[in-house]
C-alpha positions in Angstrom: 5.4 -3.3 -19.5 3.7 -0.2 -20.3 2.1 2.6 -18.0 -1.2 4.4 -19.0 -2.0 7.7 -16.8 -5.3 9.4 -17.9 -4.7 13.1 -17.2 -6.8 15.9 -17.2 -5.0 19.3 -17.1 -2.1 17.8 -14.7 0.5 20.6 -16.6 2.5 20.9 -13.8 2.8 17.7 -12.5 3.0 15.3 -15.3 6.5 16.3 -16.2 7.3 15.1 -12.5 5.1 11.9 -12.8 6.8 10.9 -16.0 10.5 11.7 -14.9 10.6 9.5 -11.8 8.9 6.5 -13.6 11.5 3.5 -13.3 13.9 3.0 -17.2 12.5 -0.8 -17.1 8.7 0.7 -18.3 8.6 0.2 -21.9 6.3 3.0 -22.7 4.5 5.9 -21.0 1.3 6.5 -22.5 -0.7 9.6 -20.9 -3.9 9.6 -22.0 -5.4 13.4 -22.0 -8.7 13.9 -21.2 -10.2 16.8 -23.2 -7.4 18.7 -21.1 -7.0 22.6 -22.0 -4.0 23.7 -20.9 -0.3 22.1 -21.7 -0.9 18.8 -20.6 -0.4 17.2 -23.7 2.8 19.2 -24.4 4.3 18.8 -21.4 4.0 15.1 -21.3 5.7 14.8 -25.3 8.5 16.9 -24.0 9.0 14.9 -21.0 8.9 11.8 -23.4 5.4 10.0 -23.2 3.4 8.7 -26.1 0.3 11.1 -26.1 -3.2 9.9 -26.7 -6.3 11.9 -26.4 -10.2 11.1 -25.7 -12.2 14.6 -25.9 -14.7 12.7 -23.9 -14.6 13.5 -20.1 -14.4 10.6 -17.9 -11.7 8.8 -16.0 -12.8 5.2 -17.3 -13.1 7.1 -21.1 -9.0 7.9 -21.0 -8.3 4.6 -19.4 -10.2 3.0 -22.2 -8.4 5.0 -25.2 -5.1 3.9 -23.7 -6.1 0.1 -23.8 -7.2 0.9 -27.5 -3.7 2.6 -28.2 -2.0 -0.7 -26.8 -4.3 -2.9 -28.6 -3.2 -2.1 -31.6 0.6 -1.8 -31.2 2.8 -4.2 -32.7 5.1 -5.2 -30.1 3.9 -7.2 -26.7 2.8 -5.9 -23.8 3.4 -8.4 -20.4 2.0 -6.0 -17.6 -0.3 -2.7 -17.5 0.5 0.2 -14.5 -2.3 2.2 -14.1 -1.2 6.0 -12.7 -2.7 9.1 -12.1 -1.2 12.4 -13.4 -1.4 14.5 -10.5 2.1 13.3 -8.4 0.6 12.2 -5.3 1.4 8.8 -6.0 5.1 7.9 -5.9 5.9 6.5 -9.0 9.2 5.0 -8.4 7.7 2.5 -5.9 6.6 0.9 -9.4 9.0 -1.7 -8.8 7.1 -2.8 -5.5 3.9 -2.5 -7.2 4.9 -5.2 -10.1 6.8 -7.3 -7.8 3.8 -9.8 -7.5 3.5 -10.3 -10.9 7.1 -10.7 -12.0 7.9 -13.0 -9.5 5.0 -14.5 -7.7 2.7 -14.7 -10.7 -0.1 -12.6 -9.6 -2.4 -11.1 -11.6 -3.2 -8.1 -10.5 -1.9 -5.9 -7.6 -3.1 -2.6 -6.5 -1.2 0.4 -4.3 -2.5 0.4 -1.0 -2.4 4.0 0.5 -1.3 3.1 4.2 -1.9 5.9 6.6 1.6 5.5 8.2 3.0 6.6 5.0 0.2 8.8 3.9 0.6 12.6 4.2 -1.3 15.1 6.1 -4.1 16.1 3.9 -3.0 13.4 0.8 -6.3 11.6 1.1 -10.0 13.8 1.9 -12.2 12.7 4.9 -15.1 11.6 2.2 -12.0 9.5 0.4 -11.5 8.0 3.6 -15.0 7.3 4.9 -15.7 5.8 0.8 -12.6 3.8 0.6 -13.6 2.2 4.0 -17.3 2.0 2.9 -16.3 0.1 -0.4 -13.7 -2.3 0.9 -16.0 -3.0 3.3 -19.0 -3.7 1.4 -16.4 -6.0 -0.7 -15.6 -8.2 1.9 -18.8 -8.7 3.1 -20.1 -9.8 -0.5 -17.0 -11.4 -1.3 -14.6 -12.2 1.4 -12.4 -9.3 -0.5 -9.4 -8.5 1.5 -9.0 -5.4 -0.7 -8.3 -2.3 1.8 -8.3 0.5 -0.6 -9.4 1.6 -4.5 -5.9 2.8 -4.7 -5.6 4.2 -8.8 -1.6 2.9 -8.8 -2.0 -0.4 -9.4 -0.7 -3.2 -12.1 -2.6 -6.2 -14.0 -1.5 -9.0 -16.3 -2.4 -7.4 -19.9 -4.1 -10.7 -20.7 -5.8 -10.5 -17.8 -6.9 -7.0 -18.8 -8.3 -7.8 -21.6 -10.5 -10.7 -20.1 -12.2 -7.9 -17.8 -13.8 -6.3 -20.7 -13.6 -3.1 -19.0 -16.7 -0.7 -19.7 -16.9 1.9 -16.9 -16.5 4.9 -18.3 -16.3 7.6 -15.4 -15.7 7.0 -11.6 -16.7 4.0 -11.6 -13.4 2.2 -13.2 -11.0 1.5 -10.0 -13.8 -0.5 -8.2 -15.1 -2.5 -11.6 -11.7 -4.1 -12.3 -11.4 -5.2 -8.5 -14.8 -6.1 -8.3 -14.6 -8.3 -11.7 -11.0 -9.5 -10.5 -13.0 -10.9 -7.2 -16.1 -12.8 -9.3 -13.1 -14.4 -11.8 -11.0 -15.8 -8.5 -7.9 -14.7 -9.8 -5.0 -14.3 -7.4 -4.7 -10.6 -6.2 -2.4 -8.6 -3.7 -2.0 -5.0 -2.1 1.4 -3.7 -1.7 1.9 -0.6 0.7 2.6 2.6 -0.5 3.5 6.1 0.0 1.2 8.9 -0.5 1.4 12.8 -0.7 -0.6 15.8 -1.3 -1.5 15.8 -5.3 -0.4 19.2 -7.3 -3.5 21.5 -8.0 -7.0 20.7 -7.1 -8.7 16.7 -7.8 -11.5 16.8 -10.5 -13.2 14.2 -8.0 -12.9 14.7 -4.1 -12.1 18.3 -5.1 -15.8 18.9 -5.8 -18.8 17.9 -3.7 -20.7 17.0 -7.1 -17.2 15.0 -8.0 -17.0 13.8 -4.5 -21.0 12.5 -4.7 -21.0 11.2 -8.2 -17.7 9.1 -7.3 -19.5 7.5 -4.3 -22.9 6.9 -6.4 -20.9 4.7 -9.3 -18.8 3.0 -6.7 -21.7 1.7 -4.7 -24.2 0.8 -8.1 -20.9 -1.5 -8.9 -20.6 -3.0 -5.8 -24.5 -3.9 -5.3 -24.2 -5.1 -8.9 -21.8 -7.3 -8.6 -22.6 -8.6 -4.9 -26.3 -9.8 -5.7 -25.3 -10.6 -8.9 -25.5 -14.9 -9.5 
């Protein structure tokens, strides 16, 4: 099992993300995104493999981290998917792959619950767009998907069948989206969630915040009138 975090200038948090990922992860990859500042050192001296794509987008660092693990020698069973900034608790990892190891599932995804949510963790646009989304998922496709939570964990195989090619926002709510049109076996797991460390590159900005909601939506029409 390996973990892949794309990070984009998450200095002072990916130390702490790294740290309290479980000993049973076989590798930490953090993928830097064109990141100026000492994300990439940080994250060797903490002990994560370091890859980096100078192109800017979420679904760009995402995609270099697959390509690292493509072409490693050893196997790879199960992908975690992790954002850099701490608000996500990594040590719940063992929740999250749960399903998989011992239900056979193939893909799970961290469902930020409100009871365990912190004040402020989650924007009112996040809110509103992850309700919008889900939504708009279970009318096209009886999804019982409650949230485009980034912690999640997906059979590599599985992975690979996606063909992933989103290369910005719009990466979260492709894999569920394609996960929904293949009829594999998914699940949500509950987790905790707490106010990220510096500002987010996405609901940070209105422009992030805007963009976000555009690519999320194109998918989801794609997919849902899609034969």
């Amino acid at each position: 099992m390996r973990v892949l975090i794309p990070a984009y200038n998450e200095a002072d948090s990916i130390p702490l993300v790294i740290k309290d990922i479980p000993s049973i992860v076989t590798e930490v990859i953090v993928c830097s995104n064109n990141s100026d500042d000492h994300t990439v050192i940080n994250a060797r001296r903490a002990g994560a493999t370091v890859v980096e794509e100078p192109v800017p987008g979420y679904g760009n660092a995402c995609l270099k981290g697959m390509e690292y693990v493509a072409a490693l020698s050893s196997p790879t069973d199960i992908i975690v998917f992790l954002d850099g900034d701490y608000s996500d608790y990594p040590e719940q990892l063992i929740e999250l792959i749960a399903p998989i190891s011992e239900n056979n599932i193939d893909f799970v995804v961290g469902s930020r619950v409100k009871k365990w949510r912190e004040r402020g963790a989650m924007t009112i646009p996040q809110i509103f767009g992850n309700w919008l989304a889900t939504s708009l998922m279970s009318l096209f496709f009886k999804s019982k998907f409650t949230d485009l939570g980034p912690f999640r964990a997906i059979k590599y195989d599985k992975l690979l069948e996606l063909e992933m090619e989103d290369r910005t926002y719009g990466w979260t709510v492709e894999m569920q989206l394609k996960v929904l049109k293949r009829g594999w076996s998914y699940k949500e797991v509950p987790m905790k969630y707490r106010n990220r460390i510096g500002v987010s590159k996405v609901s940070g900005t209105v422009k992030g915040a805007i963009f976000a909601g555009v690519k999320i939506l194109v998918w989801i029409f794609k997919y849902g009138f899609k034969k």
